[in-house]
Jmol script that loads the backbone (N, CA, C; Angstrom):
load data "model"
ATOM      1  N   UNK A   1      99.945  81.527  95.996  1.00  0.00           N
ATOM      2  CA  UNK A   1     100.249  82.106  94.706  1.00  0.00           C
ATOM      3  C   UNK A   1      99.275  81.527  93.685  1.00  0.00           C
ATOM      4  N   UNK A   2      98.860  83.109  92.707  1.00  0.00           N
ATOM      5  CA  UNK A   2      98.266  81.816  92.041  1.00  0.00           C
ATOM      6  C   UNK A   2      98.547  80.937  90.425  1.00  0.00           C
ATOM      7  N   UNK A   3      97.910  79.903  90.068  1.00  0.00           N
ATOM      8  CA  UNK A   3      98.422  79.191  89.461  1.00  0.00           C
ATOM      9  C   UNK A   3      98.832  79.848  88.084  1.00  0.00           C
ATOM     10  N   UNK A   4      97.752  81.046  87.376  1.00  0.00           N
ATOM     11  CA  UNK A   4      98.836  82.320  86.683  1.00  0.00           C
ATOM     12  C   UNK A   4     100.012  81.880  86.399  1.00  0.00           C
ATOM     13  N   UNK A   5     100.356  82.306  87.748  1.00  0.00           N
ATOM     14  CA  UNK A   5     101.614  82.961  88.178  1.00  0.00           C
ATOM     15  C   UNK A   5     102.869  81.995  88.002  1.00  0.00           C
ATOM     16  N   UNK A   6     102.357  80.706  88.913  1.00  0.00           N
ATOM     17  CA  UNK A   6     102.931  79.501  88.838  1.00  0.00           C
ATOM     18  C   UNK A   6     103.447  78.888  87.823  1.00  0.00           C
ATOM     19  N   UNK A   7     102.270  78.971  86.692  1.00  0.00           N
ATOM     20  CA  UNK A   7     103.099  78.555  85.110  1.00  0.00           C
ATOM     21  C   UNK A   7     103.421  78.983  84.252  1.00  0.00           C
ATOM     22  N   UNK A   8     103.766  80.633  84.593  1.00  0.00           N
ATOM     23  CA  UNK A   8     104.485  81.332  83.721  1.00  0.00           C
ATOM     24  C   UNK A   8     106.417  81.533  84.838  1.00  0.00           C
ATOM     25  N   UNK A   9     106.780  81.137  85.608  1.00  0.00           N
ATOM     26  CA  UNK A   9     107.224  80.638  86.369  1.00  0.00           C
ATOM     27  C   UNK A   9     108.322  79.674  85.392  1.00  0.00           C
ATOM     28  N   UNK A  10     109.577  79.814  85.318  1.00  0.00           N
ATOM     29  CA  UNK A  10     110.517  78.991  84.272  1.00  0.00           C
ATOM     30  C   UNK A  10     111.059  77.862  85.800  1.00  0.00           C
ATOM     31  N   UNK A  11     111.680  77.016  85.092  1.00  0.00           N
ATOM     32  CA  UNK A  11     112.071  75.989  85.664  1.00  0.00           C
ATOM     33  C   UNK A  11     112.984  76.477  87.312  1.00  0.00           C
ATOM     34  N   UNK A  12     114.019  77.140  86.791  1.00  0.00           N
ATOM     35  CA  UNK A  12     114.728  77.787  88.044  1.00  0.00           C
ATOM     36  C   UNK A  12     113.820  78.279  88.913  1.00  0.00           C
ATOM     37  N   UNK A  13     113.050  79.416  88.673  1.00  0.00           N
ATOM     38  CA  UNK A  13     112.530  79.870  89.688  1.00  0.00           C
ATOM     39  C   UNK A  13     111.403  79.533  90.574  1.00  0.00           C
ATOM     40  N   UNK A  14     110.855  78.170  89.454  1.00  0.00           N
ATOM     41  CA  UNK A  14     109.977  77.274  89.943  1.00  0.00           C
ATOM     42  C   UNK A  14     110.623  76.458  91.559  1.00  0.00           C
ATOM     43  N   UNK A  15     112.433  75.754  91.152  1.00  0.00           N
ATOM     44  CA  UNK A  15     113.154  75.038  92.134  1.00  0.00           C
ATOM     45  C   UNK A  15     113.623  75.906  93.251  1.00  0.00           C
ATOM     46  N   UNK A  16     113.507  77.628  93.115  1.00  0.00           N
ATOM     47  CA  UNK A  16     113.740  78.494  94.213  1.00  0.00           C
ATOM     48  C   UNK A  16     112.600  78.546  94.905  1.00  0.00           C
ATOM     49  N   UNK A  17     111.757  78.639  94.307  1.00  0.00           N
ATOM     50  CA  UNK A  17     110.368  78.783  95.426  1.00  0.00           C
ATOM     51  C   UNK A  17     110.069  77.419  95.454  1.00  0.00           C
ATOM     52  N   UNK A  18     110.338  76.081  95.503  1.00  0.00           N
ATOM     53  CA  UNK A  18     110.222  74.998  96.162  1.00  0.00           C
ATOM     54  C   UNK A  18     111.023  74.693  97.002  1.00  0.00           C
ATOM     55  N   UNK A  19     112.283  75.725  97.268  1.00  0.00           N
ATOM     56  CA  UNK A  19     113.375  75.566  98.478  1.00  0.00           C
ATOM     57  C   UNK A  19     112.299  76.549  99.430  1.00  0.00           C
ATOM     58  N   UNK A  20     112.162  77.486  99.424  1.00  0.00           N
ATOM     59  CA  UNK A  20     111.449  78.360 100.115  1.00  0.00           C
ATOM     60  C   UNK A  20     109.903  78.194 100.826  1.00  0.00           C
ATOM     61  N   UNK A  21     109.673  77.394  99.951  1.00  0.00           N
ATOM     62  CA  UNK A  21     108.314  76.496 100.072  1.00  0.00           C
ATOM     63  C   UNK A  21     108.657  75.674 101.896  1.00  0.00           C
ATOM     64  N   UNK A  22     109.662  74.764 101.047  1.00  0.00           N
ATOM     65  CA  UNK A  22     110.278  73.452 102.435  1.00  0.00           C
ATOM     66  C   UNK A  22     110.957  74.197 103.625  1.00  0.00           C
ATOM     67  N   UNK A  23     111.686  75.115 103.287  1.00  0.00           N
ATOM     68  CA  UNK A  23     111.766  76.119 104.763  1.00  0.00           C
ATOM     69  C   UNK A  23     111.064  76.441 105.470  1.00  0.00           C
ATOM     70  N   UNK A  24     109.597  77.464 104.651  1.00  0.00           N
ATOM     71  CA  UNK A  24     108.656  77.891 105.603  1.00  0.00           C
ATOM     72  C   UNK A  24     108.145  76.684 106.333  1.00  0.00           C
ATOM     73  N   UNK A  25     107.932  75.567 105.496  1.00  0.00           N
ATOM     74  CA  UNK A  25     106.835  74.511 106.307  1.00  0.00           C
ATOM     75  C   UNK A  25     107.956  74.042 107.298  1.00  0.00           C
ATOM     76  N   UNK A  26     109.241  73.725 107.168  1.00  0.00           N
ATOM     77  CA  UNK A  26     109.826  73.246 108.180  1.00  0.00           C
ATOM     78  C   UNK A  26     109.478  74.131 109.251  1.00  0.00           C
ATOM     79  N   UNK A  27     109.764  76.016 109.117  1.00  0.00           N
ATOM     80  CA  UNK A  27     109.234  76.564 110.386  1.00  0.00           C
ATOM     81  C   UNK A  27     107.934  76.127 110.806  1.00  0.00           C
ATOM     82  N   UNK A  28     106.831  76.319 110.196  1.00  0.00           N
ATOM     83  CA  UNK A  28     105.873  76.141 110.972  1.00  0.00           C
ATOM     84  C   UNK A  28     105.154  75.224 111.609  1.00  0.00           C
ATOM     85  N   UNK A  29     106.216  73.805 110.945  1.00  0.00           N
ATOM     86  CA  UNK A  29     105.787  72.502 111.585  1.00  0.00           C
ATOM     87  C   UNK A  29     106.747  72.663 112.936  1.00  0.00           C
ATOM     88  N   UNK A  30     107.873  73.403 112.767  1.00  0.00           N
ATOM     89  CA  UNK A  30     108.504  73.898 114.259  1.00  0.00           C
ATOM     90  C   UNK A  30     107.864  74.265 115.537  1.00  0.00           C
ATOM     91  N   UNK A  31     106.974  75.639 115.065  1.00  0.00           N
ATOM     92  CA  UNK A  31     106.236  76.209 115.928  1.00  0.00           C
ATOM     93  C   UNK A  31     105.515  75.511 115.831  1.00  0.00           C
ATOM     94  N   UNK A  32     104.348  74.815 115.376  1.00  0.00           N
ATOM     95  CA  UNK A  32     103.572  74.313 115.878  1.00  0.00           C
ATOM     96  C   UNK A  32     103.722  73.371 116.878  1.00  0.00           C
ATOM     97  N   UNK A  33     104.826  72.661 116.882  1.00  0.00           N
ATOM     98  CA  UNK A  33     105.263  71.442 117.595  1.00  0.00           C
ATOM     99  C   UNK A  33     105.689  72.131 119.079  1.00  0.00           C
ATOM    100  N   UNK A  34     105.636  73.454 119.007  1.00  0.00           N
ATOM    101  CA  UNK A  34     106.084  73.943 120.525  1.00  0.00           C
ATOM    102  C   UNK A  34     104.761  74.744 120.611  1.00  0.00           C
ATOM    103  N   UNK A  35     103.866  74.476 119.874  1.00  0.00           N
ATOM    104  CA  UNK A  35     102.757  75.077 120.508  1.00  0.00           C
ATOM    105  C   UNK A  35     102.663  76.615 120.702  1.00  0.00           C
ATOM    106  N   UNK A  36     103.591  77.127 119.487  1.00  0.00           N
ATOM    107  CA  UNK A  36     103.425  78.842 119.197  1.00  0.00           C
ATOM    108  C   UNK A  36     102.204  78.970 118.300  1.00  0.00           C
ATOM    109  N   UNK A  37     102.330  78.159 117.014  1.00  0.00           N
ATOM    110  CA  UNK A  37     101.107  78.535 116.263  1.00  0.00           C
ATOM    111  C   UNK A  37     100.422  77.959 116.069  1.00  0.00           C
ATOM    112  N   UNK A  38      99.009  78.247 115.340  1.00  0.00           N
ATOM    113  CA  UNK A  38      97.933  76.865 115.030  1.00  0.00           C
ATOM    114  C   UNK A  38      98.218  77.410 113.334  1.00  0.00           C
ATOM    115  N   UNK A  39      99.056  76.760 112.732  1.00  0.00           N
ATOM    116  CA  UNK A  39      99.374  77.116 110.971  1.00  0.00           C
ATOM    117  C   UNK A  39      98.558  76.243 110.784  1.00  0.00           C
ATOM    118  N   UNK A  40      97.972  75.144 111.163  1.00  0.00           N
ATOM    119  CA  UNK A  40      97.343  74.085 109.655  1.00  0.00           C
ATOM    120  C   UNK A  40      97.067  74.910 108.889  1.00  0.00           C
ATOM    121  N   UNK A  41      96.228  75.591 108.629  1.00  0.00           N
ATOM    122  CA  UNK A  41      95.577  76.071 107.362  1.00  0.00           C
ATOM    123  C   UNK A  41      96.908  76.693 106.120  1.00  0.00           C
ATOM    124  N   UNK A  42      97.287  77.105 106.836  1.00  0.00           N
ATOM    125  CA  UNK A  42      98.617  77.870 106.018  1.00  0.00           C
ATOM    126  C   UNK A  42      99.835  76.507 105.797  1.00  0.00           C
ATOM    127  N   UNK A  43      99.621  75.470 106.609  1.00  0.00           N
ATOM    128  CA  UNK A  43     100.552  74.414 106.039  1.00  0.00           C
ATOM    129  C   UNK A  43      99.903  73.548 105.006  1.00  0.00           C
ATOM    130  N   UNK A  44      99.102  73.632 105.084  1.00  0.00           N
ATOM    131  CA  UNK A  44      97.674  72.690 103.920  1.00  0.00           C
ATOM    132  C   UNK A  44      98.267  73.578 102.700  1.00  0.00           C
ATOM    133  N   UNK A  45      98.279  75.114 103.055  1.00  0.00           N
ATOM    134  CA  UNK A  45      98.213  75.774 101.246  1.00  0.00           C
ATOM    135  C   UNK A  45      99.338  75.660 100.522  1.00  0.00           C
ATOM    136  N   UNK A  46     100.360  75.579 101.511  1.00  0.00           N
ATOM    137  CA  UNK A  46     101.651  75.490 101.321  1.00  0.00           C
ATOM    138  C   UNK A  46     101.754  73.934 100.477  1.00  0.00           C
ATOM    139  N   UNK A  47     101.638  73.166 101.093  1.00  0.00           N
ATOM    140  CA  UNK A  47     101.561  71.774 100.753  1.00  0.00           C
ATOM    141  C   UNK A  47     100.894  71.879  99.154  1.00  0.00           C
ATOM    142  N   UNK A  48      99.650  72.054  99.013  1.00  0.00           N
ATOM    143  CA  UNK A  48      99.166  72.253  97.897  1.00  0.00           C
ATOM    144  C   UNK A  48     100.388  72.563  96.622  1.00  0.00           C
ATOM    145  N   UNK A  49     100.572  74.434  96.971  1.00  0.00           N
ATOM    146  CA  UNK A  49     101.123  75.118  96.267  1.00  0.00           C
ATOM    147  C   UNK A  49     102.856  74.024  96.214  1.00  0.00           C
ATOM    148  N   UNK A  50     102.864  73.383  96.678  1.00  0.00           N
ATOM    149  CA  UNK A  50     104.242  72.399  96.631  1.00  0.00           C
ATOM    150  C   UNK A  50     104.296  71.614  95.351  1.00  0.00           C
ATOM    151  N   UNK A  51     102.645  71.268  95.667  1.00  0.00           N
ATOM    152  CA  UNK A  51     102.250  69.893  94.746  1.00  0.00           C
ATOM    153  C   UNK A  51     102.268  70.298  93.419  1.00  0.00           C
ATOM    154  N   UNK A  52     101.466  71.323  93.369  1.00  0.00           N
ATOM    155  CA  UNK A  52     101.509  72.086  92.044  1.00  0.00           C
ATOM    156  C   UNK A  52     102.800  72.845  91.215  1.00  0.00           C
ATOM    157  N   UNK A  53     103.924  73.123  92.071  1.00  0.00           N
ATOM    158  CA  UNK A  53     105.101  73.163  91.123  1.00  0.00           C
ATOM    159  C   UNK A  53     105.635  72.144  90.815  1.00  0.00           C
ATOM    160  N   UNK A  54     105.408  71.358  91.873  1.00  0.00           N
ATOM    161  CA  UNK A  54     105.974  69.731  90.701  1.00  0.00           C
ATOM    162  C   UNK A  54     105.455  69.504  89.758  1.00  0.00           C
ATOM    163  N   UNK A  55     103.859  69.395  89.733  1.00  0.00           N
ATOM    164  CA  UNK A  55     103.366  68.787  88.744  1.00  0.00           C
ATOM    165  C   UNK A  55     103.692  69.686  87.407  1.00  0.00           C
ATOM    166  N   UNK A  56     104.030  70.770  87.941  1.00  0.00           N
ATOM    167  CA  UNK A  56     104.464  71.430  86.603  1.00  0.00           C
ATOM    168  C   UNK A  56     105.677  71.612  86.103  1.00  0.00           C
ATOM    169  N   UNK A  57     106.428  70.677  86.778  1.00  0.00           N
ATOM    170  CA  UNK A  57     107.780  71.034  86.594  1.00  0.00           C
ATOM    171  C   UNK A  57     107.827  69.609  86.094  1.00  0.00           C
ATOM    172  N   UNK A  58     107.168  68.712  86.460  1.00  0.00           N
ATOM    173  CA  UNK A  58     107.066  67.006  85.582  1.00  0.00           C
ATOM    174  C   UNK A  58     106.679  67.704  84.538  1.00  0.00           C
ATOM    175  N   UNK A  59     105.366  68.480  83.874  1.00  0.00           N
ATOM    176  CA  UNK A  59     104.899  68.767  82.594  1.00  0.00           C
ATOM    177  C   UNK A  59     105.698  69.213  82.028  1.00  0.00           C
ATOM    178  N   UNK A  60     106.784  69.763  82.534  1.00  0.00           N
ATOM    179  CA  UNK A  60     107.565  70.774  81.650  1.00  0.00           C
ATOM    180  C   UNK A  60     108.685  69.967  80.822  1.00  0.00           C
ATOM    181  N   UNK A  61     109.116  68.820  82.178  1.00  0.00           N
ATOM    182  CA  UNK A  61     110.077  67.613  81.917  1.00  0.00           C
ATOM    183  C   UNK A  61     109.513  67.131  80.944  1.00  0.00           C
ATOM    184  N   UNK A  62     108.217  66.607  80.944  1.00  0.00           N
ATOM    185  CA  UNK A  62     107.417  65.421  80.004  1.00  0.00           C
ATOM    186  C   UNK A  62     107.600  66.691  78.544  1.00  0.00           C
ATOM    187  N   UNK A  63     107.213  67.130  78.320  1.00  0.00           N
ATOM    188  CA  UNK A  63     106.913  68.343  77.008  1.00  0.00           C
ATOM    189  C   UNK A  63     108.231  68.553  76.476  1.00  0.00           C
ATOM    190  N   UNK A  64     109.278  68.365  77.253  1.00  0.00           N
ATOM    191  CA  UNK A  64     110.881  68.617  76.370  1.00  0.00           C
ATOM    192  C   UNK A  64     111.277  67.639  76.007  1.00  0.00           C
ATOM    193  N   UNK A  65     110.958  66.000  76.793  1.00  0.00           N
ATOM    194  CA  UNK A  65     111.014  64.709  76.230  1.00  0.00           C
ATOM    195  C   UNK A  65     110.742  64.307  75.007  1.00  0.00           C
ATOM    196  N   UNK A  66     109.670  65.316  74.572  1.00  0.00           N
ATOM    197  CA  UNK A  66     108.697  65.029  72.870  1.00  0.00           C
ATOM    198  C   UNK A  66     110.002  64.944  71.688  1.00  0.00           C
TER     199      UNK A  66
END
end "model"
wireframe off; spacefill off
backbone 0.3
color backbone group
């Protein structure tokens, strides 16, 4: 997704697609572990795109603190 998208994105729907986020990777660290898929690449983006709703969901925390 891109980052756009990401920080126009309100707090809730930021914490729904970080549940959805940890599902998919739980699947595909699944399959991979039985040797269905080769995801790295798609678990790397995932991971990323993880990192980046936090950090924006800390900014959002830090900015209402003011």
């Amino acid at each position: 997704m891109k980052t756009d998208k990401l920080r126009g994105l309100d707090p809730a729907e930021m914490q729904t697609k970080l549940k959805e986020i940890d599902e998919q990777t739980f699947r595909i660290r699944f399959q991979m572990s039985m040797g269905q898929v080769d995801g790295l690449r798609r678990l790397r983006e995932m991971r990323r795109e993880r990192a980046r709703l936090l950090t924006y969901l800390r900014q959002r925390e830090l900015e209402g603190a003011k």
